[in-house]
C-alpha positions in Angstrom: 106.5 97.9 47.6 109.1 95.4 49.3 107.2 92.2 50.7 106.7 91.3 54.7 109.8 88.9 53.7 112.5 91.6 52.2 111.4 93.5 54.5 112.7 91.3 57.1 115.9 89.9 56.1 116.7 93.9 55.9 115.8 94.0 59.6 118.2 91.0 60.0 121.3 92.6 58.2 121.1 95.5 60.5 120.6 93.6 63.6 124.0 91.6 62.2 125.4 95.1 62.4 123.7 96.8 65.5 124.6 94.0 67.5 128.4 93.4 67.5 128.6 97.5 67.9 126.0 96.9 70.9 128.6 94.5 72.4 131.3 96.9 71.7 129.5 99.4 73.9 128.8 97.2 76.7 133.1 96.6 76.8 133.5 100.2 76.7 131.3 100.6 79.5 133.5 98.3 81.5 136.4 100.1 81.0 134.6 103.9 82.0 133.3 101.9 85.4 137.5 100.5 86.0 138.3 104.3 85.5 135.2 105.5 87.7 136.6 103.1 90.2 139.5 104.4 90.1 138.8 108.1 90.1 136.4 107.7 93.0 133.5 108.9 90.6 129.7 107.6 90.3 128.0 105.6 87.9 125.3 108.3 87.4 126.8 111.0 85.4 122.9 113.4 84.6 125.4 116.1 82.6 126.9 113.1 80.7 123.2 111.5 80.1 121.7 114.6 78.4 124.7 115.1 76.3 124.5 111.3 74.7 120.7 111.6 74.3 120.8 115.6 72.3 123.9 114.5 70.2 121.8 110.9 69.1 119.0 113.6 68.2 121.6 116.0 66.2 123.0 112.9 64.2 119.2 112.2 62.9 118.8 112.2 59.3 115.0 112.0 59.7 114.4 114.4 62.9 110.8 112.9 63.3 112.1 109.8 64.9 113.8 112.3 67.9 111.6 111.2 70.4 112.5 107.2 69.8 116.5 108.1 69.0 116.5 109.7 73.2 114.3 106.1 74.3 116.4 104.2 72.5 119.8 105.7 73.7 118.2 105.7 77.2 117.7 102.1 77.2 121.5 102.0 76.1 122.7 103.9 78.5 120.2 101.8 81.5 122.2 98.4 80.1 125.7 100.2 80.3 125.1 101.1 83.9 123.9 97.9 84.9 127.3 96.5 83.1 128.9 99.5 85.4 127.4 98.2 88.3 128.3 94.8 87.9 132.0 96.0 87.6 131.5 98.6 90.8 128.7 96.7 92.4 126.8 99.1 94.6 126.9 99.0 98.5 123.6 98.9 100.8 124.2 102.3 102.9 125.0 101.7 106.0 122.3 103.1 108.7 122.3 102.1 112.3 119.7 99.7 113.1 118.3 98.0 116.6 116.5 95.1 116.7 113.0 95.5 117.8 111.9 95.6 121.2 108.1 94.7 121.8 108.4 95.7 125.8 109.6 99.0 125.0 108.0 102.1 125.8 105.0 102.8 122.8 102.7 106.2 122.4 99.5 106.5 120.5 97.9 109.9 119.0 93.9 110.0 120.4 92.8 108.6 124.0 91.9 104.9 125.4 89.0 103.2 123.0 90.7 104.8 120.3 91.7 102.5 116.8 95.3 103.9 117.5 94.8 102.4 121.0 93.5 99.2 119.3 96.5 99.2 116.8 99.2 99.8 119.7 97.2 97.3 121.8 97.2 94.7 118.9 100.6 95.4 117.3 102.5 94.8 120.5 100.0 92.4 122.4 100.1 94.5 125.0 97.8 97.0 127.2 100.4 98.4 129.2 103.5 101.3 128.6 101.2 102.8 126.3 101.3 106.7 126.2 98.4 108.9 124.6 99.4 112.0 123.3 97.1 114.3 122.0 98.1 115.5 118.2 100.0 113.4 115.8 103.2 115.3 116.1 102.9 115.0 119.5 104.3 111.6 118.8 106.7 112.2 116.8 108.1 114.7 119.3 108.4 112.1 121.9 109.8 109.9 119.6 112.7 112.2 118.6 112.7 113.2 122.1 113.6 109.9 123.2 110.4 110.0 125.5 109.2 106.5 123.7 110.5 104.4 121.7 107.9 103.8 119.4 104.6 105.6 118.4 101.6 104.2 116.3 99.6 106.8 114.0 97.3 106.3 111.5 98.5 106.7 107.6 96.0 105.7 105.6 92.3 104.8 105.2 90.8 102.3 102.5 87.5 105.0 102.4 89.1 108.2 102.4 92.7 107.9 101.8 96.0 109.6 103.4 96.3 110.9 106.4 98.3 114.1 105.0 99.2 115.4 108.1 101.3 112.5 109.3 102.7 112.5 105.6 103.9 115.8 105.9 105.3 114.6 109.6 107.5 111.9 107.9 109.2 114.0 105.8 110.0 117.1 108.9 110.9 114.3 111.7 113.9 111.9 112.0 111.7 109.2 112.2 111.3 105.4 110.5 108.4 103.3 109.8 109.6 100.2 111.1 105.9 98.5 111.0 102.4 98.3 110.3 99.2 97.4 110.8 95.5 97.5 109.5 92.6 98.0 111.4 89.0 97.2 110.5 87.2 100.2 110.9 83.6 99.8 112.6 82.2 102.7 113.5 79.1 103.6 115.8 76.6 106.2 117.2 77.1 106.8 120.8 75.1 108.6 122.8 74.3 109.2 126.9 72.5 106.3 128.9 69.1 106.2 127.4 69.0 108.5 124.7 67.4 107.5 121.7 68.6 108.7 118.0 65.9 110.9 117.6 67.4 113.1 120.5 70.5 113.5 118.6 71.4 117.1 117.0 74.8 117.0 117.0 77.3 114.6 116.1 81.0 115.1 117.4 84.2 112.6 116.0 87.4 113.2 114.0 87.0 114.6 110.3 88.1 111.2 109.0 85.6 109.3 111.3 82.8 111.6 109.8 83.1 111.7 106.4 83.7 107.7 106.3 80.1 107.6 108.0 78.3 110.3 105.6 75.6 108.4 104.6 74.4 107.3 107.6 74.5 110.9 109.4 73.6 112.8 106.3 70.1 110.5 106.4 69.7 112.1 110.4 70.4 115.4 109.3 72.9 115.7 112.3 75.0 118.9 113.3 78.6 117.4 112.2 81.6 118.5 114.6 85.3 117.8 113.7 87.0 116.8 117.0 90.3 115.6 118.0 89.8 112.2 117.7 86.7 109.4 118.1 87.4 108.4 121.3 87.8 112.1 122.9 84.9 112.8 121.1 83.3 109.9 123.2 85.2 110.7 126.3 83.4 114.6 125.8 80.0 113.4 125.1 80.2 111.1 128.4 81.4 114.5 130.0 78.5 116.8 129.4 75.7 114.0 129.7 73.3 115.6 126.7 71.1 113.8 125.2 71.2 116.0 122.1 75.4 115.0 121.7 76.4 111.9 120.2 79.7 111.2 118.9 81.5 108.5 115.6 83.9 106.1 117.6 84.3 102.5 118.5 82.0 99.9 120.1 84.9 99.9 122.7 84.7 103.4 123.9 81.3 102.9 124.5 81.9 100.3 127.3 85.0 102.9 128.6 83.1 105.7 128.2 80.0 104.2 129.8 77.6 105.2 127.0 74.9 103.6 125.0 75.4 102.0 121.4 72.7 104.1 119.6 73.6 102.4 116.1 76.0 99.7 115.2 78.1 99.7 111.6 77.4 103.1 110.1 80.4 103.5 107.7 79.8 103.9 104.6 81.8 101.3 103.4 81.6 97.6 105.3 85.1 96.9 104.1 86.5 100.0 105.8 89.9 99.7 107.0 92.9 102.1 108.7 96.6 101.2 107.8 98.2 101.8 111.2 101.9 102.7 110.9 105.0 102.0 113.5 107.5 104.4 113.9 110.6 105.0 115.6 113.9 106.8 115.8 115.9 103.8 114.5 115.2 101.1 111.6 114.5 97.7 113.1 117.0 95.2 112.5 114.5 92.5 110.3 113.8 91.3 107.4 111.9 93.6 106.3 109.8 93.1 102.9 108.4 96.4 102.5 110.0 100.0 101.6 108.8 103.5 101.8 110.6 106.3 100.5 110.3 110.4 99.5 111.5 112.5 96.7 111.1 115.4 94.5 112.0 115.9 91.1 113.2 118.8 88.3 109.8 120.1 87.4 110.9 118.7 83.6 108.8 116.2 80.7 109.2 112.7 81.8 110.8 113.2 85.4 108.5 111.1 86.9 108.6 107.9 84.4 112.2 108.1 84.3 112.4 107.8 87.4 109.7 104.6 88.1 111.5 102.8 85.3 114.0 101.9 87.6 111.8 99.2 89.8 110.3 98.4 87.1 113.4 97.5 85.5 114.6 95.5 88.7 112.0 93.9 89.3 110.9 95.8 92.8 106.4 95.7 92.9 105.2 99.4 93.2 102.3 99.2 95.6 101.5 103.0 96.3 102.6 106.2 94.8 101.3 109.5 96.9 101.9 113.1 95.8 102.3 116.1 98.6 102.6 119.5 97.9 106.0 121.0 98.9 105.6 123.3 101.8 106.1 127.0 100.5 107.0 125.7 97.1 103.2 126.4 95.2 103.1 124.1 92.3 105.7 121.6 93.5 105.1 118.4 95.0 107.3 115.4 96.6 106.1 111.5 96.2 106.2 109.0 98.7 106.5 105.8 97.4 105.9 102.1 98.8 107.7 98.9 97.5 107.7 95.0 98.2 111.0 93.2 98.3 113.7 92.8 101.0 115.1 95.9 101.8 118.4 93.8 101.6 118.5 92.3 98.1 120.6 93.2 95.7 117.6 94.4 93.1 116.2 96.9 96.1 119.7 98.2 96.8 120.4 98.9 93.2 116.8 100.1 92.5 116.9 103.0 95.3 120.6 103.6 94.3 119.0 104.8 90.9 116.4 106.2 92.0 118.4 108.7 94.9 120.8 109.6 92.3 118.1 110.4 90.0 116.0 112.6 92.0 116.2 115.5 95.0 115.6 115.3 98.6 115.6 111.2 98.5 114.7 110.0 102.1 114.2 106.7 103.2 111.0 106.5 105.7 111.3 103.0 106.3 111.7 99.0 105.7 109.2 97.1 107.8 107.5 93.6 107.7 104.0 94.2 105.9 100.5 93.4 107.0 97.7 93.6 105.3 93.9 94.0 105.8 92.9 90.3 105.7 94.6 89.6 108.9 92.2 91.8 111.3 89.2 90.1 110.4 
């Protein structure tokens, strides 16, 4: 058996080897981007791709090492487009964008006391021109409509997750997130002017509000009732004045509302927080540091990976990956993805231009400036 050493200096002598023909490639790949150029073609050639990676498979000796051959040649082919690129730099696309207008007409999903009338309020320091609608696409109708200029609906939650509805919304409407904004989550038990909890039966609030207070209600051993949203719920108990209703909303709807505070802080979790998103018909001419964009991929070993290697490889932070399913499509699914970096550098342009080339259905849902939950308390 050779020694650590020999074994080594072998290494070296086909390094010695590798390496001038590696810089051999790279020149070649200058010359196929000067045609490409010049032929009005792409970088990204998938047919091409596949046929380099099965015929560095074929000219195995040893097939056992076909797996490592197609990384290999990948990485290969990676560096050959960035020398492509460098030749054909790639150009931001060019979408119309306005520069943001805080006095401009907003809309919220829910009523007044809501935390999507807390977000609008907060976002654009502001209590007027605010529009409540009464369903999330509600919103975005009057956005597309041109009704308002900009809506606020909730996307997330740090308890229970996504709100999938407004996902699925994103991806149907020509809308943008051009901001956001988190919200600390509070929630209490309100009831009619001197009821007491043990006169509660029923509990009314949105699904979200609910399940983020499950320990608290499933200890009273309440009737639970989805509603529309926490401050409607509110706005309905005030309504029919039973002492038996109580409804999941905000200290603030209370003093709206005119009802009583029959428990403070019933979340489950005390660090509960709503990622509020802004959205319009137009990106917001900023400096945005914060992506989010949608795809699908071939249903294919590796789709996903090959297509994540691409920040990765430029340097763009991955801060959420979300998977929906596709609409009529059982067994498919679209991502939604959220990066850090300014939608204007020259990493984020080349990253995305990878990454729509690489995948189906690519959309943009927005560059915004981005918050995060530290700020509200």
């Amino acid at each position: 058996m050779k020694d650590i050493k020999e074994l080594r200096m072998e290494i070296d002598a086909i390094d010695d080897e590798m390496i001038p023909l590696f810089e051999s490639r790279m020149d070649v790949a200058k010359q196929v981007a000067e045609y490409k150029r010049a032929a009005g073609a792409t970088v990204l050639q998938s047919g091409r791709e596949k046929e380099v990676l099965d015929l560095a498979v074929a000219r195995l000796k040893d097939k056992s090492y076909a797996n490592e051959a197609r990384d290999f040649m990948t990485a290969v082919m990676d560096l050959s487009k960035e020398v492509q690129l460098k030749t054909n730099p790639v150009e931001q696309t060019e979408r119309e964008r306005k520069p943001f207008l805080s006095s401009a007409k907003v809309g919220y999903q829910g009523t007044k006391g809501s935390y999507s009338n807390q977000a609008a309020e907060e976002y654009f320091g502001k209590e007027d021109d605010l529009t409540a609608y009464h369903s999330f696409e509600d919103v975005f109708r009057a956005i597309d409509s041109g009704e308002i200029a900009y809506g606020v609906v909730p996307l997330e939650n740090s308890s229970v997750g996504s709100v999938v509805e407004v996902y699925d919304l994103l991806g149907r409407y020509n809308c943008f997130i051009v901001g956001e904004k988190w919200i600390r989550i509070n929630h209490c038990l309100l009831g009619v002017k001197g009821a007491k909890i043990s006169d509660v039966k029923t509990v009314y609030s949105k699904g979200e509000a609910l399940g983020q207070a499950h320990d608290f209600l499933a200890k009273g051993g309440f009737n639970l009732v989805s509603y529309a949203n926490t401050a409607l719920a509110a706005e309905m108990v005030a309504e029919k004045g039973d002492k038996s209703l109580a409804a999941v909303a905000a200290e603030s709807a209370a003093k709206i509302y005119g009802l009583d505070v029959l428990a403070k802080g019933i979340n489950s979790d005390r660090e509960n927080f709503t990622r509020f998103i802004v959205i319009s018909k137009t990106l917001s001419d900023s400096e945005a540091d914060k992506v989010s964009v949608s795809f699908t991929l071939n249903n294919e070993s590796g789709a996903l990976y090959k297509v994540l290697r691409f920040f990765s490889r430029y340097g763009i932070n991955m801060v959420k990956i979300e998977s929906r399913p596709l609409k009529n499509n059982p067994g498919s699914y679209y991502f939604v993805v959220d990066l850090e970096g300014n939608c204007k550098s020259k990493d984020m342009i080349q990253a995305l231009y990878y990454v729509e080339k690489s995948t189906i259905n690519f959309k943009l849902l927005g560059e915004y400036v981005k918050s995060a939950p530290q700020e509200d308390k």
